[in-house]
NUPAVEX-440077 format. One record per residue: x, y, z of N, C-alpha, C, CB in turn. Coordinates in steps of 0.001 Angstrom, whole numbers, padded with zeros to 6 digits, always signed. Glycine has a CB too. Example, Ala and Ser with C-alpha at 12.3 -4.5 7.8 and 13.67 -1.06 7.14 Angstrom:
<atoms>
+013190-005690+007800+012300-004500+007800+013200-003300+007800+011308-004473+009046;+012850-002250+007080+013670-001060+007140+012900+000030+007870+014084-000598+005725;
</atoms>
This chain:
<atoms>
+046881-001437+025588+046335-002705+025106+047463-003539+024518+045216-002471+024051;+047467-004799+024633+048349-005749+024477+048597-005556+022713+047722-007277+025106;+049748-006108+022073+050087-006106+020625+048655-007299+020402+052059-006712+020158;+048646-008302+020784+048086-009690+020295+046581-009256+020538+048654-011221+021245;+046062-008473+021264+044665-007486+021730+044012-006892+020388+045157-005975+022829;+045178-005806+020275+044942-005186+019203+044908-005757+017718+045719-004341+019306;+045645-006304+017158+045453-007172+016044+044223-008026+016074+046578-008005+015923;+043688-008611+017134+042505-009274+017448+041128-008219+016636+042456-009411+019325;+041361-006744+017539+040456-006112+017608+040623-005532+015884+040512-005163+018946;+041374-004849+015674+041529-004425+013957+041302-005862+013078+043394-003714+013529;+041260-007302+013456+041231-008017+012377+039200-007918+012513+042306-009757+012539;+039044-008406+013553+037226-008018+013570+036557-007144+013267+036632-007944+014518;+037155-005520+013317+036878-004791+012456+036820-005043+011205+037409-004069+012579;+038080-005266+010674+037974-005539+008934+036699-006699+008605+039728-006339+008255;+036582-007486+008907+035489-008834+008994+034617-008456+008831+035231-009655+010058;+034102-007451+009973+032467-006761+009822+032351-005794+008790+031930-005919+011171;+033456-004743+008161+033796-004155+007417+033204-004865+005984+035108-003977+007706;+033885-005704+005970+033766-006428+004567+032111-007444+004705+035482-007652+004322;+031881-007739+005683+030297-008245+006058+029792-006881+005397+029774-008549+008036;+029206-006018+005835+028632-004773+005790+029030-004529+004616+028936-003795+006769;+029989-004481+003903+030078-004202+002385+029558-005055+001338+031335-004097+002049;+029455-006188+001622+029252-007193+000569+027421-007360+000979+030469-008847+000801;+026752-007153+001996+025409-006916+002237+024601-006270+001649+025255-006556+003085;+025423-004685+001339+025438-003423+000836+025296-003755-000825+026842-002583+001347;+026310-004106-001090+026381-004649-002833+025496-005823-003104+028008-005233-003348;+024670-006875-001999+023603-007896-002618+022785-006705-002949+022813-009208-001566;+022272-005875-001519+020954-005224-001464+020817-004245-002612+020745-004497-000111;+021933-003229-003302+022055-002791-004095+023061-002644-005318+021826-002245-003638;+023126-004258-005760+023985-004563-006901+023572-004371-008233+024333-005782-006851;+021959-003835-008542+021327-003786-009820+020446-005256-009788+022537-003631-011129;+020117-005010-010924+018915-005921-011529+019560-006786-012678+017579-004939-012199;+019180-008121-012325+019704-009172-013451+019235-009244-015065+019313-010533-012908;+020112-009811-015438+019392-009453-017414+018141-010480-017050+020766-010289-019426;+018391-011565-016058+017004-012371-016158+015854-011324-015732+016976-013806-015058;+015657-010614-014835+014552-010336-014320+014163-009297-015408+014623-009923-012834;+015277-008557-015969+014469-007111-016757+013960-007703-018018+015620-005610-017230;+014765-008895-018567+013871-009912-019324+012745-010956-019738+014186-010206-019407;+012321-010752-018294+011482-011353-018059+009972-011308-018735+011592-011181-017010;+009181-012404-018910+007615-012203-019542+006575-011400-019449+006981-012991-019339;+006615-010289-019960+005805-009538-019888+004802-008933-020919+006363-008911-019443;+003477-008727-021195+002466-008344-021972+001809-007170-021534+001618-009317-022106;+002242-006426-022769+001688-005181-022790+001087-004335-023797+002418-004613-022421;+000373-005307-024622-000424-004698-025605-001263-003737-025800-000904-005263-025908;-002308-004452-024611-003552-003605-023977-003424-002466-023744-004022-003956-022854;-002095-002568-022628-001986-000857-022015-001776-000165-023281-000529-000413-020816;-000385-000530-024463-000143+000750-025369-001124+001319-026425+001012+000504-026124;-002480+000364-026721-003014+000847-027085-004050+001889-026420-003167+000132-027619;-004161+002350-025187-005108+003479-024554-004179+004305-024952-005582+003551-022912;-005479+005622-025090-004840+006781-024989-004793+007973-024444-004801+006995-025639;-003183+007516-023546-003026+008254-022294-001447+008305-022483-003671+007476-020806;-000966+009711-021749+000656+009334-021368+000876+008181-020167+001468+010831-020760;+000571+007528-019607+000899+006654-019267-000159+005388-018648+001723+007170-018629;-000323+004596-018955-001406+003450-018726-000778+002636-017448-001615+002348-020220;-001337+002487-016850-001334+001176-015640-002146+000552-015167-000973+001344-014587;-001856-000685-015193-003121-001756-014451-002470-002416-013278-003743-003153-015558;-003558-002355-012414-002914-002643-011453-003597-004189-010413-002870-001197-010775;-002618-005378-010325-003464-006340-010296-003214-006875-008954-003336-007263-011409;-004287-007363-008086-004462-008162-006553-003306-009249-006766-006255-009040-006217;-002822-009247-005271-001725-010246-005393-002452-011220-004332-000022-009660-004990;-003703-011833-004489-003964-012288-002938-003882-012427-001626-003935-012744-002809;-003982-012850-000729-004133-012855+000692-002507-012578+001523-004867-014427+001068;-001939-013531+000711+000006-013501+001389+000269-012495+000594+001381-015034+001069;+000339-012847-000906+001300-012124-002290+001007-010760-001999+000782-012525-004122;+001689-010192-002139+002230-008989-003030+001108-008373-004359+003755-009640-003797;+000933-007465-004163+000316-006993-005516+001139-006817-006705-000292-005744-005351;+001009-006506-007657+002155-006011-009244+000912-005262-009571+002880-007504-010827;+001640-004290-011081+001177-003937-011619+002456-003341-012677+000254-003373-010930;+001696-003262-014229+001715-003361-015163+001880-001386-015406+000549-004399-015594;+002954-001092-016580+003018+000311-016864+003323+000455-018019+003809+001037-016157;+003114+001548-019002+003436+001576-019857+003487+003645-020524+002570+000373-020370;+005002+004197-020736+005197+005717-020344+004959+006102-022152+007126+006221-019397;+004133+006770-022813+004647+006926-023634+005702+008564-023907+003610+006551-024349;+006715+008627-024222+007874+009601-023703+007985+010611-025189+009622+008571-023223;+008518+011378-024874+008498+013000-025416+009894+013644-024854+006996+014009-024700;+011034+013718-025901+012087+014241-025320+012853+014143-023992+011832+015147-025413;+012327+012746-023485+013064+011576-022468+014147+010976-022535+012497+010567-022334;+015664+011656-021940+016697+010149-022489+016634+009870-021310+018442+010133-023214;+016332+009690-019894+016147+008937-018687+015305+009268-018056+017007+008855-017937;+015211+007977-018040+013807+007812-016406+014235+007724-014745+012854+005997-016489;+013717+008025-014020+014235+007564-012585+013263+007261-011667+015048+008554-011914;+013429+005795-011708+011998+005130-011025+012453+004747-009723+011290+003693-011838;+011573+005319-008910+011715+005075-007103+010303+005150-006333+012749+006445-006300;+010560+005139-005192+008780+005044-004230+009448+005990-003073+008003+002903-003365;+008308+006894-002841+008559+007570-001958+008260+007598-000533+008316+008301-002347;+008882+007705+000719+008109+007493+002021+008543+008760+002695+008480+006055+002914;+007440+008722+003920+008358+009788+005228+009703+010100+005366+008305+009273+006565;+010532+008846+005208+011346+009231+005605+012685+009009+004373+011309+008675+006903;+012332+008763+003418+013200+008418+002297+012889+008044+000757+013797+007441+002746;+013296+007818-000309+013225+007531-001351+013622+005787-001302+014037+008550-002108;+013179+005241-002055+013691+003601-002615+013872+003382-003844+012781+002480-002375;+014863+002742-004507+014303+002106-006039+013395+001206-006480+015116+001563-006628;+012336+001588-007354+011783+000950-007779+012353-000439-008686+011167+001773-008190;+012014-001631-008217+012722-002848-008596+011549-003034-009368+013251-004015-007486;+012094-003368-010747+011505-003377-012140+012213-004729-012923+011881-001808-012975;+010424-005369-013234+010884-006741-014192+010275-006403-015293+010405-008337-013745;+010604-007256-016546+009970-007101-017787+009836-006346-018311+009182-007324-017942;+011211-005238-018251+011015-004056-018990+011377-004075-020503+011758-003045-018345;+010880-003060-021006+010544-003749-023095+010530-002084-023588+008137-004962-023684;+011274-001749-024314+011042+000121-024727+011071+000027-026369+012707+001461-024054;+010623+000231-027002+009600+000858-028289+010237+001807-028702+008113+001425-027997;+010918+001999-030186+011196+002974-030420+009610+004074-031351+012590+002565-031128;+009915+004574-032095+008667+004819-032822+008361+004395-034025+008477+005932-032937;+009701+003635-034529+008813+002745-035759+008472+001570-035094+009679+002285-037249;+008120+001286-034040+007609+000127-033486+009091-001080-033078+006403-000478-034753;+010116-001073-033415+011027-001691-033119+011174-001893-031644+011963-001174-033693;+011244-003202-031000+011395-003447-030044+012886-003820-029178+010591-004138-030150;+013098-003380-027544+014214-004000-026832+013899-004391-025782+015234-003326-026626;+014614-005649-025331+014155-005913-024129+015429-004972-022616+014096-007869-024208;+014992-005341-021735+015729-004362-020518+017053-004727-020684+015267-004618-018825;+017518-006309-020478+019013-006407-020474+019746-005372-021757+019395-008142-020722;+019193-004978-022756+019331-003959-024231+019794-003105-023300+017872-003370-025368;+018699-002468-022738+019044-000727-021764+020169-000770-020927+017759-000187-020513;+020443+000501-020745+021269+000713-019660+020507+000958-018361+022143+001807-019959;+020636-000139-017485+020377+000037-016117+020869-000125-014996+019719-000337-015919;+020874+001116-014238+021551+001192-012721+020786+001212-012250+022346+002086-012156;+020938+000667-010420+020219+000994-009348+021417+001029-008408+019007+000018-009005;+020641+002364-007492+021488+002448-006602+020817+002828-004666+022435+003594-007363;+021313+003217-004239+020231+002964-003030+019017+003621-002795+020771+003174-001877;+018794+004758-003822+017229+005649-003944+016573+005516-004885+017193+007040-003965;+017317+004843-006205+016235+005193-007352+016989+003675-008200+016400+007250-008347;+016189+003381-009277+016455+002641-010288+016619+003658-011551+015374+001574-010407;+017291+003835-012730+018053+004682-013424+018145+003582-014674+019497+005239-012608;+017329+004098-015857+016832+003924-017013+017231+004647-017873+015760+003953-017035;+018814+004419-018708+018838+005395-019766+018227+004957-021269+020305+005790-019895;+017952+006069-022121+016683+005169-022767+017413+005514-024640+014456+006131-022249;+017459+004338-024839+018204+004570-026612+017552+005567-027326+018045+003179-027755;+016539+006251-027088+015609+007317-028148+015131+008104-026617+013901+006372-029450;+015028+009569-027464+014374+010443-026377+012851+010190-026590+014774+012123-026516;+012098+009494-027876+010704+009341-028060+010884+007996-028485+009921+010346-029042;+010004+007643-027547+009452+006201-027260+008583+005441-026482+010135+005689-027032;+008628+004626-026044+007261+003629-025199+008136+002902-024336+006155+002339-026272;+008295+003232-022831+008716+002097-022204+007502+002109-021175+010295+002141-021604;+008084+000059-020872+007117-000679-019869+007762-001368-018593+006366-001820-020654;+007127-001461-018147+008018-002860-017078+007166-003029-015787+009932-002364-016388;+007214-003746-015196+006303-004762-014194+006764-004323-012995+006502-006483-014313;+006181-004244-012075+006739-003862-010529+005593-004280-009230+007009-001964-010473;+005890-004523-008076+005149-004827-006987+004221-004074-006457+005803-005047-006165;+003278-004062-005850+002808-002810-005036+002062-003423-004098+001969-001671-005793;+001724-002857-003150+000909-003146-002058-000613-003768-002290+000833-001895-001352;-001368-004667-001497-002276-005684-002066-003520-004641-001854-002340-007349-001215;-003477-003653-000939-005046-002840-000934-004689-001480-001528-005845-002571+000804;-003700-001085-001644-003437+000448-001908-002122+000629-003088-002973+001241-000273;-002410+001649-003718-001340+001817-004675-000760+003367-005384-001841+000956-005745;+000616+003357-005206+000829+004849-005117+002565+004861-005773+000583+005518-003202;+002337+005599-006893+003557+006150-007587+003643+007537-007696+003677+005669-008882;+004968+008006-007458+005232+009544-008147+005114+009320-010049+007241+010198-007583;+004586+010395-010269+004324+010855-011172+005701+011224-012405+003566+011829-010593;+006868+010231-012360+007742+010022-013572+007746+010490-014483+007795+009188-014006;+006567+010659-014728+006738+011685-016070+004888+012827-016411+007148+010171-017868;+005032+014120-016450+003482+014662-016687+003003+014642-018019+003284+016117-016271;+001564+014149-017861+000811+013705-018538-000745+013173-018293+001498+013018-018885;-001228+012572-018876-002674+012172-018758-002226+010447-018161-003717+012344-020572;-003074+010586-017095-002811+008960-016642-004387+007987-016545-001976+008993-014794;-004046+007084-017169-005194+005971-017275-004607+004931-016182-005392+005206-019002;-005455+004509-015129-005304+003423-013848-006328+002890-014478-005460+003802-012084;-006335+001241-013989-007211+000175-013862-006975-000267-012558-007059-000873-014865;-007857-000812-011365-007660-001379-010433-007982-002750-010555-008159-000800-009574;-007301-003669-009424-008125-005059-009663-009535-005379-010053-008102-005684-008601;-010269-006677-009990-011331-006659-010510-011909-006922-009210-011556-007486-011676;-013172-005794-008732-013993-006490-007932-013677-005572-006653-013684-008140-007858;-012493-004556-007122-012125-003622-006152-012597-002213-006798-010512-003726-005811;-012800-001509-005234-013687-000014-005474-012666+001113-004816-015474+000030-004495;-013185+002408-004658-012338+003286-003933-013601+004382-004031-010661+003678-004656;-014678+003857-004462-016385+005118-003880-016678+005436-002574-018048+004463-004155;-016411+004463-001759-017191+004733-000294-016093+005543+000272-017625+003253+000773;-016182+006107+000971-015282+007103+001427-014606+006108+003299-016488+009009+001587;-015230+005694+003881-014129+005013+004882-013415+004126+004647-014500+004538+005863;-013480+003362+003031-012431+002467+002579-011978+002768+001915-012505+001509+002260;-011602+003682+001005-011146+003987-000290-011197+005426-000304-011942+003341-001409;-010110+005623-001300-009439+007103-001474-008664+007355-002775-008379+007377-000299;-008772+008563-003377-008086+009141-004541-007023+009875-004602-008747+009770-005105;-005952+010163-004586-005390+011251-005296-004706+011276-006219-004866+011836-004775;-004521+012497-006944-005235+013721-006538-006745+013450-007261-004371+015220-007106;-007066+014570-007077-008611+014740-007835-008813+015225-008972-009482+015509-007232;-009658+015421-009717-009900+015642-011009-010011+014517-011829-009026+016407-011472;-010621+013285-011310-010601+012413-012549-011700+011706-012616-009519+011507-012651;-011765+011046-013763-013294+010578-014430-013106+008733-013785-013371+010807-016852;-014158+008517-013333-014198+007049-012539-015402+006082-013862-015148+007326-010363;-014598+005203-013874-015847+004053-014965-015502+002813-014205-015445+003735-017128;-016505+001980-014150-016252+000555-014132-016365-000239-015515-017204-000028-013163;-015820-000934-015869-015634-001797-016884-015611-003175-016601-014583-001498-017475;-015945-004235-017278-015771-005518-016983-014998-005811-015211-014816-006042-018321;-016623-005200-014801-015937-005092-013099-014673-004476-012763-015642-006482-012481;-013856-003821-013235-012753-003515-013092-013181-001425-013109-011718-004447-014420;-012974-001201-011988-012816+000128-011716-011643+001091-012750-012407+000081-010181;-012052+001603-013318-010668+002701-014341-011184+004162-013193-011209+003153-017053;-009747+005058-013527-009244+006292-012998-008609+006886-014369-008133+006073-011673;-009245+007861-014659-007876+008047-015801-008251+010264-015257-008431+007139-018553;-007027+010572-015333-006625+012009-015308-006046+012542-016942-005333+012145-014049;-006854+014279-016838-005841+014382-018340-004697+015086-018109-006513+015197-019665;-004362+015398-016597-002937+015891-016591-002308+015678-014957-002939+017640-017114;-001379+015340-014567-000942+014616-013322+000587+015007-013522-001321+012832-013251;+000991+015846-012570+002547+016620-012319+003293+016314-010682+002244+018600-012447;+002072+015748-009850+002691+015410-008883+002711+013943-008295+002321+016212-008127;+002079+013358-007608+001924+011763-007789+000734+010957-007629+002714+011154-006945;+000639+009671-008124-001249+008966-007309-001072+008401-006476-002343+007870-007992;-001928+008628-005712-002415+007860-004177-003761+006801-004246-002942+009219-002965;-003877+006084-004091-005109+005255-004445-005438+004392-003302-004901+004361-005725;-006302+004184-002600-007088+003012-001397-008155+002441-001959-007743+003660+000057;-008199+001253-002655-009063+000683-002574-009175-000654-002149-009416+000874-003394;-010719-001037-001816-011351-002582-001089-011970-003270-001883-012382-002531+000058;-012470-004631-001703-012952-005385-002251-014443-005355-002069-012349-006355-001996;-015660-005102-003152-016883-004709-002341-017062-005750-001488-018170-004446-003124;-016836-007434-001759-017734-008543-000635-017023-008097+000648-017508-010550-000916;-015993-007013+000777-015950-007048+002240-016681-006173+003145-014765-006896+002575;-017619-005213+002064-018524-004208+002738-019412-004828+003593-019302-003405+001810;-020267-005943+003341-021261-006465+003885-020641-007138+004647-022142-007035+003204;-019816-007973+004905-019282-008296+005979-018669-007364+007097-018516-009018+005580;-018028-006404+006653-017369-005138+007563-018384-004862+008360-016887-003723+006795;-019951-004435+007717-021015-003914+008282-021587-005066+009177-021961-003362+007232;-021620-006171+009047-022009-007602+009453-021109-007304+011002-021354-009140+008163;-020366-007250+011027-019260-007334+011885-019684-006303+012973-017833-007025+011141;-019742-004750+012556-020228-003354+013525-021623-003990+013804-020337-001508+012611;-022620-004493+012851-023832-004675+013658-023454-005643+015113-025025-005460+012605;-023208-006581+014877-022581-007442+015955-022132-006844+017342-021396-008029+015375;-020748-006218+016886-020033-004724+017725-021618-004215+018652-019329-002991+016109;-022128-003603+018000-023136-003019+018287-023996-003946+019084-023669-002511+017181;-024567-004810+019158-025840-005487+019298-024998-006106+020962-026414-006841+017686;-024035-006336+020788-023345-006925+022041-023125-005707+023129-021808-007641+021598;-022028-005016+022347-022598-003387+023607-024105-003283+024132-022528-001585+022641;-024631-002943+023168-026156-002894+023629-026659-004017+024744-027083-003114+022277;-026418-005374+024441-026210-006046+025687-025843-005788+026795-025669-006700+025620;-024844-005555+026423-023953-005378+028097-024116-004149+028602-022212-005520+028118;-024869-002927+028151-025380-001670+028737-026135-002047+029212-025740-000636+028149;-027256-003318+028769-028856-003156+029153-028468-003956+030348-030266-003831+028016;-027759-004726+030608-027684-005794+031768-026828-004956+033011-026765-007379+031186;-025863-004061+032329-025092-003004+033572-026136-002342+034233-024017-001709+032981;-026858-001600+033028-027695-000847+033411-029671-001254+034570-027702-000324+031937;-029547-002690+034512-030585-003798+035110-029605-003843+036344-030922-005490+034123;-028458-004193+036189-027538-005138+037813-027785-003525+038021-025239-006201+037894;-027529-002167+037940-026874-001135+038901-028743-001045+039583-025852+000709+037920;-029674-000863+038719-030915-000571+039215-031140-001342+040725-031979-001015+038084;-031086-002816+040609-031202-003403+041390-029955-003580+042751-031555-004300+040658;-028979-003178+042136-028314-002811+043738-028744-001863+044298-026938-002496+043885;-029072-000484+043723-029714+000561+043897-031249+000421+044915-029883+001004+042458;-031993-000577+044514-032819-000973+045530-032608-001813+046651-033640-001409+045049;-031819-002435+046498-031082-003262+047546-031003-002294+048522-029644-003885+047160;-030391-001331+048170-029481-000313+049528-030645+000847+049640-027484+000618+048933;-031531+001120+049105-032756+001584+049412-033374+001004+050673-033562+001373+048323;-033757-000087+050376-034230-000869+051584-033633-000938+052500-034453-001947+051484;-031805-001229+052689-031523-001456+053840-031250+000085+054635-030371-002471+053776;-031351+000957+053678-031157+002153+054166-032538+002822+055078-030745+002967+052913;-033461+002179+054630-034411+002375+055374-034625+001416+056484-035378+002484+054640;-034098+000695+056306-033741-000266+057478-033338+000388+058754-032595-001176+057092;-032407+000879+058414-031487+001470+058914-032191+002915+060019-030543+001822+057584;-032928+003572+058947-033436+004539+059152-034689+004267+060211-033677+005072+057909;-035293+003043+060055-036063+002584+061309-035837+002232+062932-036444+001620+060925;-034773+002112+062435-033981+001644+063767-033207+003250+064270-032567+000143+063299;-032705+004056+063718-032664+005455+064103-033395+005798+064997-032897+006249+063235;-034926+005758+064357-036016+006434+064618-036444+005683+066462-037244+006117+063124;-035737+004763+066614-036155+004218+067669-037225+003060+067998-036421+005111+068148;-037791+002774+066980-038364+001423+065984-037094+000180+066475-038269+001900+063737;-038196-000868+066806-037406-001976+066440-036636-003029+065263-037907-002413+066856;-035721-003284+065378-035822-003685+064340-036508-004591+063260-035212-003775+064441;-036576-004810+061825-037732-005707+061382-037209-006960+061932-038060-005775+059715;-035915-007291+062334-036005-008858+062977-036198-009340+063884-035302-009463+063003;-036998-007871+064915-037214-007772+066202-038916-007981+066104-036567-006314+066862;-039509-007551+064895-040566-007392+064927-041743-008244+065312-040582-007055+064103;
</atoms>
């Protein structure tokens, strides 16, 4: 390969090199003091009593769901918040985080020490006993965290959403006490070591879902009864001409002879 070839080819390398690196460091450069500072209220949750409270709120039709957390901790100096899939771990990207010591003294996140790196978000925490919170995304029908820390967990779901009927909605794990409250479905467990899984729907879409299969239904049923009418009547069609047929065998003239 030519000198002027090669320099070509090693300078485009380096280019994409440094593309691919600096991509690498947006996607996983950490979290800004704005976002871990960000507005967040969490009164409600710290007063239940549970090791860890979450509410979890509809993000409408486009949005994104969030939901709201709050750990209370026991010989904790770090957390490591991530989401788990088939095929990998992610960091959990966390706003409005706020940690509590136990005389009630408050910090906001830019305070903490926080890393993220390409599997987990990494929370070191000024007291091993304390209260931390912080805000995060989740999916608009379903919602599912590993279990960060064991303990008794209190869920709230949106308002107006269920997880009773069994072809829309789902629990895990099991063992827990179900209430509705000011329309709002609660889950709370008194001990959880591995993670929750949750499916739930909106009830106004039951009657419509069902609205929909009757329909499904009523139209099949149509189009069986009319398959099942057209085949009858070809079926006699070729009856007749088969006997047609069969007359003229027999040595009979035919009926247009007749």
């Amino acid at each position: 390969m030519p000198s002027g070839s090669r320099r070509l080819v090693l300078a485009t390398a380096a280019v994409l090199c440094l593309l691919a690196l600096s991509g690498c460091s947006g996607l996983f450069g950490g979290i800004s003091d704005e976002q871990l500072d960000r507005e967040g209220s969490y009164d409600d949750l710290r007063e239940r009593n549970a090791t860890v409270a979450i509410d979890v709120e509809d993000g409408g039709l486009l949005d994104e769901g969030s939901f709201r957390a709050v750990y209370t901790l026991n010989g904790t100096d770090e957390l490591e918040l991530y989401t788990s899939s088939f095929f990998s771990t992610q960091p959990l990207d966390v706003s409005a985080v706020r940690f509590w010591y136990e005389n009630g003294t408050m910090v906001t996140g830019s305070e903490l020490d926080v890393e993220q790196d390409r599997s987990s978000t990494d929370i070191s925490l000024p007291a091993s006993n304390g209260t931390l919170a912080f805000t995060a995304n989740t999916d608009g029908s379903s919602f599912s965290l590993p279990a960060y820390v064991e303990g008794s967990y209190d869920v709230t779901l949106p308002e107006d959403h269920r997880t009773s009927m069994y072809l829309f909605g789902s629990v895990s794990p099991s063992g827990y006490d179900r209430t509705v409250e000011d329309d709002r479905e609660r889950l709370v467990w008194d001990e959880v070591d591995g993670s929750i899984s949750i499916s739930y729907y909106q009830e106004r879409d039951v009657p419509i879902f069902v609205g929909i299969v009757l329909v499904v239904l009523s139209a099949g049923a149509v189009a069986l009864t009319y398959t099942y009418l057209k085949l009858r009547r070809l079926q006699r069609t070729r009856e007749a001409i088969d006997g047609s047929l069969d007359a003229t065998d027999d040595g009979g003239s035919p009926p247009w002879r007749r």
